[in-house]
PAZAPA-4460 file (N, C-alpha, C; in steps of 0.05 Angstrom, whole numbers, plus 32768, in hexadecimal, padded with zeros to 4 digits):
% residues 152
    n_x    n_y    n_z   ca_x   ca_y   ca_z    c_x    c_y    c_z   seq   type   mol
   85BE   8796   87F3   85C5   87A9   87DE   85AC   87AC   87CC     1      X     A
   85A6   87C1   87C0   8594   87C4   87B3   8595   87C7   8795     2      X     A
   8585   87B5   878E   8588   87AF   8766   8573   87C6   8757     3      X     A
   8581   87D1   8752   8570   87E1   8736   856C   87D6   8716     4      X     A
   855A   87D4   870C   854D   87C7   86F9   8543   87E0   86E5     5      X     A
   853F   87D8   86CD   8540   87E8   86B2   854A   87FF   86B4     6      X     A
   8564   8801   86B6   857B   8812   86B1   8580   8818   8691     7      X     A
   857B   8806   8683   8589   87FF   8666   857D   8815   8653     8      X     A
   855C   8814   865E   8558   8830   8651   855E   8850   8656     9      X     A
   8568   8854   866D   8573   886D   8670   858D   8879   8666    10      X     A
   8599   885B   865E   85B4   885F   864C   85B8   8865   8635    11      X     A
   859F   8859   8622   859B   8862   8616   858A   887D   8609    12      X     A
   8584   888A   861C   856D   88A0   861A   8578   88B9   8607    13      X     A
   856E   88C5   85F8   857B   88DF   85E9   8588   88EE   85F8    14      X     A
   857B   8903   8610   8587   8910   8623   8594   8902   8636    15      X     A
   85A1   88E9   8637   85B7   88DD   8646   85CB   88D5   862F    16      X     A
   85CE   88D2   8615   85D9   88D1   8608   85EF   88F3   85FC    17      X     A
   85D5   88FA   85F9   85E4   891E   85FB   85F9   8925   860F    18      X     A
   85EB   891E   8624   85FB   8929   863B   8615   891A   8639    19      X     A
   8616   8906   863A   862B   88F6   8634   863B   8900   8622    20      X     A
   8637   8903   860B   8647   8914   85F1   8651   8934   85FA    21      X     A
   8646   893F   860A   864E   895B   8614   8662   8950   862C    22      X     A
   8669   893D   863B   867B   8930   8657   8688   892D   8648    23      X     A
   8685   891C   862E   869B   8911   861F   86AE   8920   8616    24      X     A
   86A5   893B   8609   86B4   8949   85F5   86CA   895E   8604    25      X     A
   86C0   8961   8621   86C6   8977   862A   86E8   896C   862B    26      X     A
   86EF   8981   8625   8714   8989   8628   871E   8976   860D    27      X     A
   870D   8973   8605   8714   895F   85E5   870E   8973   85C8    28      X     A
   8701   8985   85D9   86F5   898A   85B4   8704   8996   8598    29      X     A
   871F   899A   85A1   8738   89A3   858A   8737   8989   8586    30      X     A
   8737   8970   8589   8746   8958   8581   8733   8949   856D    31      X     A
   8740   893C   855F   873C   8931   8546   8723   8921   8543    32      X     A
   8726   8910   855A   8710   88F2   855F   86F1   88FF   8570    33      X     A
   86FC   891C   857C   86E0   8927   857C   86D7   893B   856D    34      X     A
   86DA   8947   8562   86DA   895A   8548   86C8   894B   8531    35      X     A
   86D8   8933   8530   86D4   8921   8518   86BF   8911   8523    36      X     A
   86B5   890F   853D   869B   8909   854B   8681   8915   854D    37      X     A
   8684   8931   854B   867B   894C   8549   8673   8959   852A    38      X     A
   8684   894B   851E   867F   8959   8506   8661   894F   84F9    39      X     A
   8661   8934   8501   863F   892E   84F9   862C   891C   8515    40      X     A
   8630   8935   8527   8625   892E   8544   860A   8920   8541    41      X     A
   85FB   892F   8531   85E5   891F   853D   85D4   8904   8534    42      X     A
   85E5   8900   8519   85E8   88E2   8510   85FB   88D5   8523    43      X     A
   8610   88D5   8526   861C   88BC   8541   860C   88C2   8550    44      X     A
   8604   88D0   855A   85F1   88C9   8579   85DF   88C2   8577    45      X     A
   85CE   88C8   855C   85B4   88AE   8552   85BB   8891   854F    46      X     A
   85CE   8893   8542   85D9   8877   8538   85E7   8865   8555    47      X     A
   85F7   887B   856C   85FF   8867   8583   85E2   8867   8589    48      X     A
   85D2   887C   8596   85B8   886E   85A1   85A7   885B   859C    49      X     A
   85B2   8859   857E   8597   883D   8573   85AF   8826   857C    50      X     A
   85C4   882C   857F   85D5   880C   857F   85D0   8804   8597    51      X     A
   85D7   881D   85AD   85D2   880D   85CB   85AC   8804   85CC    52      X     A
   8598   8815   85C1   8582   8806   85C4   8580   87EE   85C1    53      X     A
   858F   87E6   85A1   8586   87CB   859B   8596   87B1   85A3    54      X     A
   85A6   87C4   85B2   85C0   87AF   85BE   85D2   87A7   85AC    55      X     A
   85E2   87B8   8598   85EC   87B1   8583   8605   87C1   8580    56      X     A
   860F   87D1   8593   8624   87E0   859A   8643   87C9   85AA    57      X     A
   8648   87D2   858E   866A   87C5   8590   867E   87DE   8597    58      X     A
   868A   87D9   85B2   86A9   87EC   85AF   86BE   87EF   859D    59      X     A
   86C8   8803   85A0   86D7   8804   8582   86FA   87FB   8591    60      X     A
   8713   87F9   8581   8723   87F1   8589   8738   880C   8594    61      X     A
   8745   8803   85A5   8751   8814   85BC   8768   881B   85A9    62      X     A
   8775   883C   85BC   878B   8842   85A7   879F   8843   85BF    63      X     A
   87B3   8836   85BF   87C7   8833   85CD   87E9   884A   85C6    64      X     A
   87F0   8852   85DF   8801   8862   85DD   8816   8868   85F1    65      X     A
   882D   886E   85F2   883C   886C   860A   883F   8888   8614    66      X     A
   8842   888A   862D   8847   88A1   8632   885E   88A3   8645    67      X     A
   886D   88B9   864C   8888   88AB   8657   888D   88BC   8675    68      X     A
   8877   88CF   867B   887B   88E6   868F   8869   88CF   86AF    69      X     A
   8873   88CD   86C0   888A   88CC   86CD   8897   88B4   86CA    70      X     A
   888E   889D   86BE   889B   8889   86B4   8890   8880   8694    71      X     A
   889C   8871   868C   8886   885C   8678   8871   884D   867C    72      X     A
   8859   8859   866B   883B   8848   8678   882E   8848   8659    73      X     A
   881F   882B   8655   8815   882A   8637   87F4   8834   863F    74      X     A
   87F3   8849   8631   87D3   8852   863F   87BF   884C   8621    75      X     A
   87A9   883A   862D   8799   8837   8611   8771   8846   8617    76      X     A
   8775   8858   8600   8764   886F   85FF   8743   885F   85EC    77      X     A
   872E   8864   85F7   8716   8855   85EF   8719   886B   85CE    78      X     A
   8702   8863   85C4   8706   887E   85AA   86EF   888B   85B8    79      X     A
   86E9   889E   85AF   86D0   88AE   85A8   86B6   88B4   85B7    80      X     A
   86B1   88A0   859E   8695   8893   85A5   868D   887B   85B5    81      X     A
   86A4   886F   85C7   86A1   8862   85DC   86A2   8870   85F0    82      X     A
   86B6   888A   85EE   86B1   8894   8604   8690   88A6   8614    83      X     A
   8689   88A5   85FD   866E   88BE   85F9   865B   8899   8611    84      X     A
   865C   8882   8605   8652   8870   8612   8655   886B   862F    85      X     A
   8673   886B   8632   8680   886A   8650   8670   887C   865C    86      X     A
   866A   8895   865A   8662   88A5   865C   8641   88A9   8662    87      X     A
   8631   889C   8650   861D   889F   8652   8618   888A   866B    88      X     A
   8623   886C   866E   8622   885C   8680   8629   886B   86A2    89      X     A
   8638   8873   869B   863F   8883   86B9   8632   8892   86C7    90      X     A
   8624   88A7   86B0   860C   88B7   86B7   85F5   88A5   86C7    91      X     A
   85EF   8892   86C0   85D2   887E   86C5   85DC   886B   86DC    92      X     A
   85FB   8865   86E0   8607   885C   86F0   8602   8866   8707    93      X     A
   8613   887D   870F   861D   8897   8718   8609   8892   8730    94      X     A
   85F3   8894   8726   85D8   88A0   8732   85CE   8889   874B    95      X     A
   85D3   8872   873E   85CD   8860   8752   85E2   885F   8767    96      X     A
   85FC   885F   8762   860D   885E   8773   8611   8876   8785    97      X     A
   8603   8887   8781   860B   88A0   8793   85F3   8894   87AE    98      X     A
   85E4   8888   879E   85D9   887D   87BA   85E4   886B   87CE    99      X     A
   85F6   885B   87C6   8603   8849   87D9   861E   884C   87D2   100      X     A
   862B   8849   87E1   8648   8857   87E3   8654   8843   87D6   101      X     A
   8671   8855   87C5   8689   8838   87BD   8687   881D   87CD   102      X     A
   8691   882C   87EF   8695   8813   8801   867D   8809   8806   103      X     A
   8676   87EE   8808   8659   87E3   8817   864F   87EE   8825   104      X     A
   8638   87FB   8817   861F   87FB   8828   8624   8815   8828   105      X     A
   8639   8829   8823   8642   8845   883F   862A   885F   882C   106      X     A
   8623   886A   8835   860A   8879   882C   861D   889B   8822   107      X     A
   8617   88A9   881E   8621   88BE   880D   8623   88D4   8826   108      X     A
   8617   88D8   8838   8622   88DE   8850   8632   88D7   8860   109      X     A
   8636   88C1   885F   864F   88B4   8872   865D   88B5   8862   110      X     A
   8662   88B8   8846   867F   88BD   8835   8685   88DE   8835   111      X     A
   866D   88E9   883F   8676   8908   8841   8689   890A   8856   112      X     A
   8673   8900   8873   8688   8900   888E   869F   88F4   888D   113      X     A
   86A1   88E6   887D   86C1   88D7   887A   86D9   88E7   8870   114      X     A
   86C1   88F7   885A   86D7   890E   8848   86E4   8921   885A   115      X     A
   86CC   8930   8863   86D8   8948   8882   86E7   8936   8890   116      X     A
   86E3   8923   8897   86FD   891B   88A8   8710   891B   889B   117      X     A
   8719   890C   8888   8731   890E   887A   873E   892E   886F   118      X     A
   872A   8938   8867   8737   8959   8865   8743   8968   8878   119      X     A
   872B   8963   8894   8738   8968   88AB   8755   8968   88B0   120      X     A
   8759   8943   88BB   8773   893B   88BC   8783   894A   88A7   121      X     A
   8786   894E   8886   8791   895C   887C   879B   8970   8883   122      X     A
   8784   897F   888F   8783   899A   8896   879D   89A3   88B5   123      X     A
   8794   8993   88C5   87B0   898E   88DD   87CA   8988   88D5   124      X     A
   87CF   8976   88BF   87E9   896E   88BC   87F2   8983   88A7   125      X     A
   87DF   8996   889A   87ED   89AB   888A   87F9   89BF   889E   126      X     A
   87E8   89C6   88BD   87EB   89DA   88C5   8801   89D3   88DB   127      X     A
   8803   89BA   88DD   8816   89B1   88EF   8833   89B9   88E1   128      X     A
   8837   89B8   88C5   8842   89BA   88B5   8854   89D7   88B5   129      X     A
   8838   89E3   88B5   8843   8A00   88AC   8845   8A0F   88C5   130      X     A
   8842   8A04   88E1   8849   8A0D   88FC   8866   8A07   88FB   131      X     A
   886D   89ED   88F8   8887   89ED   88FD   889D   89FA   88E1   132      X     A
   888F   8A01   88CF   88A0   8A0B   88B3   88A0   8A24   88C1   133      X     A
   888D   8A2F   88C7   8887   8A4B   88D6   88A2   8A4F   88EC   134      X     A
   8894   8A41   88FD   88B3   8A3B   8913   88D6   8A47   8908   135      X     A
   88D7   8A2A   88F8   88F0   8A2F   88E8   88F5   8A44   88DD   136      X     A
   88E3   8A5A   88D4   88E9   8A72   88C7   88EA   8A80   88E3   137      X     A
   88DD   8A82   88F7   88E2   8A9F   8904   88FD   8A92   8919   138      X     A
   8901   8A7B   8915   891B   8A75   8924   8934   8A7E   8915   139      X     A
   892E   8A78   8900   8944   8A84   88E7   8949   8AA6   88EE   140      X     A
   8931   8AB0   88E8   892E   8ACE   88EB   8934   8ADC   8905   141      X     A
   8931   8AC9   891E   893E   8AD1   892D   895E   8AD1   8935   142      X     A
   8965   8AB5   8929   8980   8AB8   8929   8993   8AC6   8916   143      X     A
   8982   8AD1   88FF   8990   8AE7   88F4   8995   8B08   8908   144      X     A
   8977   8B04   8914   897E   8B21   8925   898D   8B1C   893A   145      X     A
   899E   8B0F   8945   89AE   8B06   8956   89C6   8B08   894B   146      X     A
   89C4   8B01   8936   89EB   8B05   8928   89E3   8B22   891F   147      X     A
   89D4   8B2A   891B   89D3   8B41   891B   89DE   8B5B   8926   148      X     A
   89D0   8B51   893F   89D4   8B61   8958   89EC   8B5B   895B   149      X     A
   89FD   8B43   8959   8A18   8B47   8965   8A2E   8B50   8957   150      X     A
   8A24   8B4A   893A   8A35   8B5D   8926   8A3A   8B7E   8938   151      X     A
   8A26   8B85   8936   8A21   8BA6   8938   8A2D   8BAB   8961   152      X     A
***
């Protein structure tokens, strides 16, 4: 496996911090905890960037909530400005890992060929699907024109 070394500063970098804050916000920005994130953007993002430099970045505490669609599940939401972090980590993450696959070792081509296969197979058992749904309809439709015909 292969180790990558001084990562720490790319996490913290201005244009990986940005970018992070634009991942973050997206489908959030009516809401309160990003608005109120936004409202004085470019002090928190000075102020997170100097914390993760100096190694002095504490998470903030989780907001817990139930939700009840399709059952009951207690879902607990980072705030904010951890997420803008999650975020920036993943970016710098991201990058290494696209080189070596989730599974051991598997390279980003052989997770492609894996994909077409699997879509494939998808692809047969939809159409196998809709041959025999197909079926069922012109068997139907034929046996309407049959009572048909004998009506008349």
């Amino acid at each position: 496996m292969k180790t990558y070394r001084h990562l720490y500063p790319q996490i913290w970098d201005w244009n990986n911090i940005e970018k992070a804050w634009r991942k973050a916000r997206k489908g959030k920005r009516g809401r309160s905890p990003a608005a109120t994130f936004e409202y004085d953007l470019e002090t928190n993002l000075v102020q997170l960037r100097n914390e993760l430099r100096d190694q002095t970045y504490q998470p903030g505490p989780y907001t817990s909530f139930y939700i009840h669609e399709p059952k009951q599940r207690l879902i607990s939401a980072a705030p904010f400005r951890d997420r803008v972090v999650h975020h920036a980590l993943c970016n710098v993450i991201g990058v290494c890992r696209q080189c070596h696959g989730s599974r051991g070792g598997e390279s980003l081509s052989r997770r492609r060929r894996r994909a077409d296969a699997a879509a494939q197979t998808r692809a047969e058992a939809n159409e196998r699907w809709r041959g025999w749904s197909l079926r069922r309809t012109l068997c139907a439709a034929g046996a309407c024109a049959k009572r048909r015909a004998n009506i008349q």
